[in-house]
N, C-alpha and C positions, 0 to 999 in steps of 0.2 A: 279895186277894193276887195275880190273876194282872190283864192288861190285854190290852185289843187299844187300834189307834189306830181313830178316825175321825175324819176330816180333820184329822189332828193333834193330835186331843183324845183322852186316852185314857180308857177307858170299862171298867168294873170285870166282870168275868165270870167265870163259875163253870170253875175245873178243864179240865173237860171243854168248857165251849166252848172256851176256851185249845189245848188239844190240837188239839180239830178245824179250829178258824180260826187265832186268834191265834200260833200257836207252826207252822203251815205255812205262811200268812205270811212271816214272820220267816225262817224255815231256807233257804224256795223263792226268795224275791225279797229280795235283798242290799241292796234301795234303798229296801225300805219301811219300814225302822226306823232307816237313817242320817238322822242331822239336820246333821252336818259330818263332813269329814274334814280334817285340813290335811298339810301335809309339809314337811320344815322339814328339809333335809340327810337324813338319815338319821334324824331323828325323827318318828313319827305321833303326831297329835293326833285321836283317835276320838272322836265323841260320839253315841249311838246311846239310841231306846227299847230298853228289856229284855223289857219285857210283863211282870215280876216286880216286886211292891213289895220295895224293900228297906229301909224302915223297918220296926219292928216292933211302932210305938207309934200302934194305930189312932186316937188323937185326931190325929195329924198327918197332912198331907194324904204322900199316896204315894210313894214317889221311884221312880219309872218309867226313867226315863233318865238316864244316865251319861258322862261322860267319863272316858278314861285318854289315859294320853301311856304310848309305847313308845320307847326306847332315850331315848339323853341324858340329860342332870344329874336331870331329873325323871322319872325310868322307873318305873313305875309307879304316879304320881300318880294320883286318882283322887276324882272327885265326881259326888253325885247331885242331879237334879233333879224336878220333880213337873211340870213343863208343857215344850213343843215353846220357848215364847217363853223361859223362866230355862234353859234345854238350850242355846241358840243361845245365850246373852248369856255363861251359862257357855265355853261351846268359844271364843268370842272372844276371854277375857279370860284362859284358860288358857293360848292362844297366844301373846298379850304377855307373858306370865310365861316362856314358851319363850324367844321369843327376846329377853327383857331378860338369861337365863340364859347365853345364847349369847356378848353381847357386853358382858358384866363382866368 
């Protein structure tokens, strides 16, 4: 259920190591669980680890990491991913979907 990263990979740990590491981490340093940002006018495109599985069907690998888009046509869009590299390719392709929104 819970994740820390190492070198990008995230790595499954118990509650309480979460608490102690992974989730002081996360709160203390802003840049260790952004994988993108973008900004597009007055729209963010966020894509960050959570260190929380949000799936809930332990045969499927984890969804760790997330994208949302804030203000604009797609304001609160949002998707999950299980690794740093489908995180990054997600936030890339979420942002041509921004701004193909932009200029229709």
């Amino acid at each position: 259920m819970y994740y820390i990263l190492e070198d990008k990979v995230p790595k499954r740990v118990t509650r309480e190591e979460w608490v102690n590491d992974g989730y002081v981490k996360i709160s203390s340093a802003p840049y260790y669980h952004r994988v993108k940002r973008t900004e597009i006018d007055d729209i963010l495109i966020s894509t960050v680890f959570t260190g929380v599985n949000s799936c809930w069907d332990d045969e499927q690998p984890p969804l760790v990491f997330e994208t949302r888009v804030f203000n604009g046509p797609m304001d609160g869009w949002c998707d999950r991913y299980s690794t740093w590299e489908e995180a990054e390719k997600g936030h890339q392709e979420i942002v041509e979907k921004v701004n193909q929104t932009l200029f229709i």
